[in-house]
C-alpha positions as CSV (number, residue, x, y, z in Angstrom):
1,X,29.4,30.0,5.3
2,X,26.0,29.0,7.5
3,X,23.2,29.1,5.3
4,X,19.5,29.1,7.6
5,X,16.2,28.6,5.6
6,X,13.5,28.4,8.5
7,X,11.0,27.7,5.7
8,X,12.8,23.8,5.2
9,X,14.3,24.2,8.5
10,X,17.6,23.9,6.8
11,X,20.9,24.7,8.1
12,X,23.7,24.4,5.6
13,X,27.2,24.2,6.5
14,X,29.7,25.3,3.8
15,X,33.2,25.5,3.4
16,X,32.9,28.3,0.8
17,X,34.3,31.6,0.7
18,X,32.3,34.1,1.2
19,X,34.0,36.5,-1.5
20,X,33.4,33.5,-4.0
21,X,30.6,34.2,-6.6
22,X,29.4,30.7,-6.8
23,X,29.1,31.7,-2.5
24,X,27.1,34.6,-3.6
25,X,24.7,33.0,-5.9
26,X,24.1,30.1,-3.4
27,X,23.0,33.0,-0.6
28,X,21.0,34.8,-3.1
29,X,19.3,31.9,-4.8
30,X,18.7,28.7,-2.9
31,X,16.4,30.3,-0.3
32,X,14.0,30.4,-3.2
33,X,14.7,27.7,-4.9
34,X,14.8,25.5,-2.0
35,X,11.0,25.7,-1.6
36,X,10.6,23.2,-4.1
37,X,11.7,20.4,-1.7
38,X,9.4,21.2,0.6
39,X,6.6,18.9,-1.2
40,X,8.9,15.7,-0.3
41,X,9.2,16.7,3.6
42,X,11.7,19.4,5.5
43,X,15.4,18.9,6.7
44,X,15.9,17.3,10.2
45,X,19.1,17.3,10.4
46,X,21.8,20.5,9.7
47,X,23.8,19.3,6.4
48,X,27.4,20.2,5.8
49,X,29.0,20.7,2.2
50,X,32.4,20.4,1.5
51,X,34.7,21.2,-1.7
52,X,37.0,19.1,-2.8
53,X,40.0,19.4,-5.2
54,X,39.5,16.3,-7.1
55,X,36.9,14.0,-8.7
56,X,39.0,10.8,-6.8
57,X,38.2,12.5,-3.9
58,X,34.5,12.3,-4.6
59,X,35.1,8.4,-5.7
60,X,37.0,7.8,-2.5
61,X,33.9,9.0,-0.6
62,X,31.2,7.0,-2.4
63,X,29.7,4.2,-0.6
64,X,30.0,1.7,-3.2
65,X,32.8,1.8,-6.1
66,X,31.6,4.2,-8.6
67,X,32.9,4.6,-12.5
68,X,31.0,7.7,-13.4
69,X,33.3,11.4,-13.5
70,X,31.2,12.7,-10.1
71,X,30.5,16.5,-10.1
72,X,28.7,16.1,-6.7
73,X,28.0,13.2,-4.0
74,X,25.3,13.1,-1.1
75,X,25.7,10.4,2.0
76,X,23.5,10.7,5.3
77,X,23.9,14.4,6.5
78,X,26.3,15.3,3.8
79,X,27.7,16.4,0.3
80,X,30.8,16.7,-1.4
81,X,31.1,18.8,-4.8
82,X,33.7,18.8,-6.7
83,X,35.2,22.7,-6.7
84,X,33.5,24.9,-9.2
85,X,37.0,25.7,-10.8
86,X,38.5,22.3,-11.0
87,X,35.4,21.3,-13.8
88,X,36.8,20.5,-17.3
89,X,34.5,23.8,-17.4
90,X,33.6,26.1,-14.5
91,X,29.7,25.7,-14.2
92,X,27.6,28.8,-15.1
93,X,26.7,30.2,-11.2
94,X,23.2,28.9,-11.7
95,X,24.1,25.5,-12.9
96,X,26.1,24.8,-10.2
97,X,23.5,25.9,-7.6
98,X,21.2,23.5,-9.4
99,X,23.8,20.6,-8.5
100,X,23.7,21.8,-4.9
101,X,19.7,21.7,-4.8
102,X,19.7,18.3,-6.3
103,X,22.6,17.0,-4.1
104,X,20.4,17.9,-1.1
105,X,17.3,16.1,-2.2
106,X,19.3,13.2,-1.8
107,X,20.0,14.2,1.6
108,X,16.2,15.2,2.1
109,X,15.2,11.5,1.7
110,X,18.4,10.0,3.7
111,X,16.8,12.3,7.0
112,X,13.1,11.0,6.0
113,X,13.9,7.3,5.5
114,X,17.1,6.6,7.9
115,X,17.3,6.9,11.2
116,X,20.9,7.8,11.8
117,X,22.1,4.9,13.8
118,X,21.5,3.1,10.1
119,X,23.5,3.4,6.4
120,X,20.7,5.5,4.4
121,X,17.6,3.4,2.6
122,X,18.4,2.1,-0.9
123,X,16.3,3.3,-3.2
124,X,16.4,2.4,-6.9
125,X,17.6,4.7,-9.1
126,X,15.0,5.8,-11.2
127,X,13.0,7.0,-7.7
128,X,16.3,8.1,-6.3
129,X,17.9,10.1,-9.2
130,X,14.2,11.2,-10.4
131,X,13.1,12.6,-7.1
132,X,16.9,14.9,-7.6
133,X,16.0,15.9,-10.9
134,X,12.7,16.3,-10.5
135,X,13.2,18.8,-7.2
136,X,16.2,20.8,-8.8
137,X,15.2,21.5,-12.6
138,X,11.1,20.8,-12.3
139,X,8.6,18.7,-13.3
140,X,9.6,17.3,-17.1
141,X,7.5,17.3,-20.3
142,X,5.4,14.5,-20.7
143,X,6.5,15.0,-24.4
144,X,10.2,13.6,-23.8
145,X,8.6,10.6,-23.0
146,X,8.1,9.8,-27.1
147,X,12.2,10.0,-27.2
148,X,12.6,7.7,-24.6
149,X,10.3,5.0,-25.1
150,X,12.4,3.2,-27.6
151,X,15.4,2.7,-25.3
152,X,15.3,0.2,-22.7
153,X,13.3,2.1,-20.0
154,X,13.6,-0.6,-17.4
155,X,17.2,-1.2,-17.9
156,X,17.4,2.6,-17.7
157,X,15.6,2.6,-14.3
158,X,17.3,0.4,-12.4
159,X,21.3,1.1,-13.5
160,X,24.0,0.5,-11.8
161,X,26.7,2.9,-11.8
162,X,28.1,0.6,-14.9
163,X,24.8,1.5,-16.9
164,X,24.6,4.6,-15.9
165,X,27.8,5.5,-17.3
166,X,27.0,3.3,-20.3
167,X,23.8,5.4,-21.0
168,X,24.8,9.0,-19.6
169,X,21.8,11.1,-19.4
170,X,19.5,8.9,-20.8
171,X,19.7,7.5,-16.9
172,X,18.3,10.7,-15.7
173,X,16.1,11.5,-18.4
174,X,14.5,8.1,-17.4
175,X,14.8,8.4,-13.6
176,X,12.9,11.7,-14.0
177,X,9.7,10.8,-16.1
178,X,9.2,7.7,-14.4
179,X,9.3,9.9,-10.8
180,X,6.8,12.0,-11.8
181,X,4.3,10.0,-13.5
182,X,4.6,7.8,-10.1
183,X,4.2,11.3,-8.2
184,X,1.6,12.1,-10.4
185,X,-0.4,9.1,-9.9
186,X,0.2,8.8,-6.1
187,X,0.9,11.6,-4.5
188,X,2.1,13.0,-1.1
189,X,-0.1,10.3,1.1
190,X,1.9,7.2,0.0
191,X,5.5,9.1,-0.1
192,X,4.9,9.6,3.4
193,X,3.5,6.0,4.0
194,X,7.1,4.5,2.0
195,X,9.4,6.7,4.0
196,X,7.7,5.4,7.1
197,X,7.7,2.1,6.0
198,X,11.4,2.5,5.0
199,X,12.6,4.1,8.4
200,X,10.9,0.9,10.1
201,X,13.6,-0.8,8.4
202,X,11.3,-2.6,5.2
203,X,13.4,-2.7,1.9
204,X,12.4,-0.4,-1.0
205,X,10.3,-3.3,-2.8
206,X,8.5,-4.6,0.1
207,X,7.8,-0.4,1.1
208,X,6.5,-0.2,-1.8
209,X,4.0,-2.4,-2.1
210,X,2.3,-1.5,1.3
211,X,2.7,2.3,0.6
212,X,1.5,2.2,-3.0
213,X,-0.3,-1.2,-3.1
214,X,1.7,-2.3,-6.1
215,X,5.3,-3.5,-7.0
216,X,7.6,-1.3,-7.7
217,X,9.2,-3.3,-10.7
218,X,5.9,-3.7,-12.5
219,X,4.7,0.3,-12.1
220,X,7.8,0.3,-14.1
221,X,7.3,-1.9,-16.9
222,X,3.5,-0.2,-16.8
223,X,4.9,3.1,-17.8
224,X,7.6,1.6,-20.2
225,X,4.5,0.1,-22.0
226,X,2.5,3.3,-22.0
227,X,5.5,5.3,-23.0
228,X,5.7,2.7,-26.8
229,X,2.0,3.1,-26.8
230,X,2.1,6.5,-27.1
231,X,5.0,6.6,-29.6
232,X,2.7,4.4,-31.8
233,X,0.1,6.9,-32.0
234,X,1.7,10.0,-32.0
């Protein structure tokens, strides 16, 4: 399957069948849902995604070790799901097409921040696995902010793939909130300024501190703080 949205000037390779509902539900839905990436830049690259059989296949293809049980893994131009119908549970059509729209806002930043003679621009995860969420299921409710400032937000935000198997969603949950107050706060002027800065071959830290004019660790432990204030009060 070939999958063209002009709109993101994205061209998606798939080795689906074209019989296959998930197949179907990708055609009918992604064009729309797509257009929510389109606030964090447009595809440069086309983008292949292949099934695979098994979740070791997935952990065999990760860049660094991984523990987690992988449903889906972006790298440069690329993704690997794991077939719908080898889950513990077949996703719902929808859900799995929200795993494929999150899998490529991973790849959405590799083709804004890499240059493709170079391994793709770390990122932390709460920027990296917030952005994800935050561009496949929305913006989320300032109010889950109360349920997670109790928790260690800064531990949360900067898991490993140990913690983040350690503390399951709460990684995401995190990742998320933290993204969009931080997109919130500074917009689309100094995203573009840190993938520039990150493409010139700057590390995440030292990006952000000329694209946002702060430190990336501290804007963290500003929001953990805000988050406990809140919780006080409310």
């Amino acid at each position: 399957m070939i999958l063209s949205i002009s709109s993101m000037s994205l061209e998606l390779h798939a080795n689906l069948a074209d019989e296959s509902l998930y197949c179907r539900q990708l055609q009918r839905d992604l064009p729309r849902r797509v257009a929510r990436l389109a606030a964090w830049g447009r595809f440069s690259r086309p983008v292949a995604l292949h099934l695979v059989d098994q979740p070791g296949e997935l952990r065999q293809r990760a860049p660094v070790p991984s523990l987690l049980d992988l449903r889906g893994l972006a790298w440069n131009d690329a993704l690997w799901l794991l077939r719908p119908e080898r889950w513990p549970e077949p996703p719902d059509p929808a859900e799995w097409t929200t795993l494929v729209l999150h899998e490529l806002a991973h790849v959405l930043w590799f083709q804004r921040t890499t240059p493709t003679d170079r391994p793709p621009a770390y990122a932390p995860t709460w920027f990296r696995e917030g952005l994800a969420v935050v561009a496949s299921q929305g913006m989320p409710a300032p109010s889950g902010r109360r349920v997670l400032a109790d928790g260690h937000v800064e531990s949360a935000a900067y898991s490993d793939d140990a913690g983040i198997a350690d503390l399951g969603g709460v990684v995401y949950a995190v990742a998320a909130q933290l993204f969009a107050a931080w997109w919130q706060e500074q917009g689309a002027r100094p995203y573009a300024s840190l993938c520039r800065e990150l493409r010139a071959g700057r590390g995440f830290s030292a990006a952000f501190v000329v694209a946002c004019g702060m430190d990336d660790r501290a804007f963290v432990a500003a929001e953990a703080a805000r988050w406990r204030a809140e919780a006080r009060t409310q």
